[in-house]
C-alpha positions in Angstrom: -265.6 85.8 -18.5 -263.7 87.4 -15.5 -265.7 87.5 -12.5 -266.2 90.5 -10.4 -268.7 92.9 -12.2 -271.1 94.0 -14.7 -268.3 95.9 -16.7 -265.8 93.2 -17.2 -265.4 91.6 -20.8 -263.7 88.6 -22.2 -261.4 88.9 -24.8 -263.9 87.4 -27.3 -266.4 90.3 -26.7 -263.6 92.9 -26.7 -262.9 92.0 -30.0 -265.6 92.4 -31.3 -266.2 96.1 -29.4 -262.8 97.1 -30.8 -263.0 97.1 -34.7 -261.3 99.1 -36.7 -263.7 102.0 -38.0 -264.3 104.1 -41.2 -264.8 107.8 -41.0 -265.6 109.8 -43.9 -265.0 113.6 -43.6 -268.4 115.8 -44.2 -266.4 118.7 -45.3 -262.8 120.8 -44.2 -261.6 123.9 -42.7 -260.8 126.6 -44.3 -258.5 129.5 -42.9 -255.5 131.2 -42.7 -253.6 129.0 -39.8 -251.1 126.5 -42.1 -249.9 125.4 -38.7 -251.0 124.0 -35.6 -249.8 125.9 -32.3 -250.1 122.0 -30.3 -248.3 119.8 -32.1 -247.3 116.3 -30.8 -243.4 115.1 -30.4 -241.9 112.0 -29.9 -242.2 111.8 -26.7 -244.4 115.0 -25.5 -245.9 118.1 -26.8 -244.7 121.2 -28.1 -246.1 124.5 -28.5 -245.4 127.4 -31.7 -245.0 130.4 -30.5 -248.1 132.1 -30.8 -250.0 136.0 -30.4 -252.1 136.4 -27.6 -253.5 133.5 -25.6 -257.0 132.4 -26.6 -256.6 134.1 -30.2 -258.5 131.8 -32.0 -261.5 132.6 -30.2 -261.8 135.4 -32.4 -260.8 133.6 -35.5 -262.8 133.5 -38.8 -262.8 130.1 -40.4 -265.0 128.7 -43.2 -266.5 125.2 -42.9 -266.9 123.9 -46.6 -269.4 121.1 -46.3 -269.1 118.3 -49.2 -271.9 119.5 -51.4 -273.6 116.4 -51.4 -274.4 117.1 -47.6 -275.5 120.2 -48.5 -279.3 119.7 -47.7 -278.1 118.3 -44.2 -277.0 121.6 -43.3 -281.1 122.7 -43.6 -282.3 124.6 -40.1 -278.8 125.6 -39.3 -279.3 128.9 -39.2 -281.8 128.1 -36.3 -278.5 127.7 -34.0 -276.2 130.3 -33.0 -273.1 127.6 -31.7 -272.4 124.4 -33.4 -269.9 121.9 -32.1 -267.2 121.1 -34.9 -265.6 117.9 -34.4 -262.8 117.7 -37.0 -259.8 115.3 -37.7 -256.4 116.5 -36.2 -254.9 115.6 -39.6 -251.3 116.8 -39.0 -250.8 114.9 -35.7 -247.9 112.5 -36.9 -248.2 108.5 -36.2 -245.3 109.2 -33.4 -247.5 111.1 -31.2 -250.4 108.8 -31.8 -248.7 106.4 -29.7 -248.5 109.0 -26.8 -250.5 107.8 -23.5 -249.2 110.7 -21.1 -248.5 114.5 -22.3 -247.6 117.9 -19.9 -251.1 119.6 -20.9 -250.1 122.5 -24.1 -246.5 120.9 -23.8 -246.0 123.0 -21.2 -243.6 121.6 -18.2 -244.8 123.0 -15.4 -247.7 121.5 -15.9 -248.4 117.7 -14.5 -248.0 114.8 -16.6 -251.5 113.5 -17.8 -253.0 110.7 -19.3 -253.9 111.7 -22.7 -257.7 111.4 -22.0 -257.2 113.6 -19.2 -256.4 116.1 -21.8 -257.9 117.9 -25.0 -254.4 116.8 -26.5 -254.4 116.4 -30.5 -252.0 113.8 -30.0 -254.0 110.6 -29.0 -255.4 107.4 -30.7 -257.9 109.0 -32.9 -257.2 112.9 -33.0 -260.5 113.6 -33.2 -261.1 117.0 -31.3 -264.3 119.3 -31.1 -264.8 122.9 -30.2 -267.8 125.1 -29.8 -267.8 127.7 -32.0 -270.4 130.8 -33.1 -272.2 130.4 -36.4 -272.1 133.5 -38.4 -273.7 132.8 -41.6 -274.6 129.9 -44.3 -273.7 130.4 -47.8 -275.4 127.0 -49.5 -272.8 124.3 -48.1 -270.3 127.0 -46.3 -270.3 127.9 -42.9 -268.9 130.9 -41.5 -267.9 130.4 -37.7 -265.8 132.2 -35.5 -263.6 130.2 -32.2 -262.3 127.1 -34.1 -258.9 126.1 -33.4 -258.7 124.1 -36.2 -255.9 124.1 -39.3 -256.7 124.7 -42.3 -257.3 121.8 -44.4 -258.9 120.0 -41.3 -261.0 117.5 -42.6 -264.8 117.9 -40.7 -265.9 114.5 -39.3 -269.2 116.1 -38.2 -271.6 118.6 -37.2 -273.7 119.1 -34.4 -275.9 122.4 -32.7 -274.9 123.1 -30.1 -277.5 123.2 -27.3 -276.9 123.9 -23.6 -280.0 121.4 -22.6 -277.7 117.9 -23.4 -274.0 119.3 -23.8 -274.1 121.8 -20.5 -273.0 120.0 -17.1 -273.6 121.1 -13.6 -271.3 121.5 -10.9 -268.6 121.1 -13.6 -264.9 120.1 -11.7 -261.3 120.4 -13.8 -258.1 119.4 -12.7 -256.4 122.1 -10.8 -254.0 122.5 -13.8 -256.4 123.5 -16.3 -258.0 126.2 -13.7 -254.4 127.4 -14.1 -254.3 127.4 -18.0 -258.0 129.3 -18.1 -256.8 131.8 -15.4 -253.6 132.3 -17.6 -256.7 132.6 -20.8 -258.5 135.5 -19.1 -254.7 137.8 -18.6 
């Protein structure tokens, strides 16, 4: 083992920390959006054109749960957000690779390390988004504010609650104070 601190690992240990993982999808998206606006190239991102900034926000989308996890879904309804985190499904093996992106593909933006973004091109395309529960219908959720695709397959649920996920004296990188200013126009 390398000396110099707690946090360093031999390559015997990392190993076995990096395994490769199974994930089953609890359910998928349903909705009207066939394509995603992000979308990863060879080299960077590119953006669709799209309507209005922050569209989706107000976006209906159903969240059809595998019926066999239907009875996980019981006390729902107690929550009014849930996070969604779902499975960036389109995000082609090319831009998997990617370790730096301009943030919404957009140029005049810095180039960032891809954890430094909520890019769907990374490793695992795994992305999450809060959005408003509207109803339950046995194993379908209505929600509104995903910016999922349809056909997104659902690698979990959570509720959303302010005590664990909210953060104080929250900081962002100057660029994405831009991108939410831009938002709010």
């Amino acid at each position: 083992m390398e000396s110099g601190g707690e946090n360093t690992v031999d390559n015997k240990q990392q190993n076995k920390v990096l395994t490769e993982m199974f994930i089953r999808p609890v359910g998928v998206v349903r909705n009207e959006v066939k394509k995603p606006t992000l979308f990863a190239e060879t080299d960077d991102l590119a953006q669709r054109p799209q309507g209005k900034r922050g569209e989706y926000k107000k976006r209906i989308s159903e969240l059809v749960i595998d019926k066999n996890y239907a009875e996980s879904l019981d006390g729902i309804e107690g929550f009014s957000h849930l996070l969604v985190l779902y499975w960036a499904h389109l995000t082609r093996a090319e831009g998997r690779r990617l370790t730096k992106v301009h943030p919404m593909g957009r140029k005049d933006l810095p180039l960032t390390g891809i954890f430094a973004t909520c890019s769907p091109a990374r490793p695992n395309p795994i992305l999450v988004t809060a959005v408003r529960l509207l109803a339950r219908m046995d194993n379908v959720l209505k929600v509104e504010g995903l910016d999922a695709v349809d056909g997104s397959p659902i690698v979990d649920l959570k509720p959303y609650n302010p005590g664990f996920c909210a953060a104080e004296n929250v900081k962002v990188a100057g660029w994405m104070e831009k991108v939410y200013r831009e938002m709010q126009q």
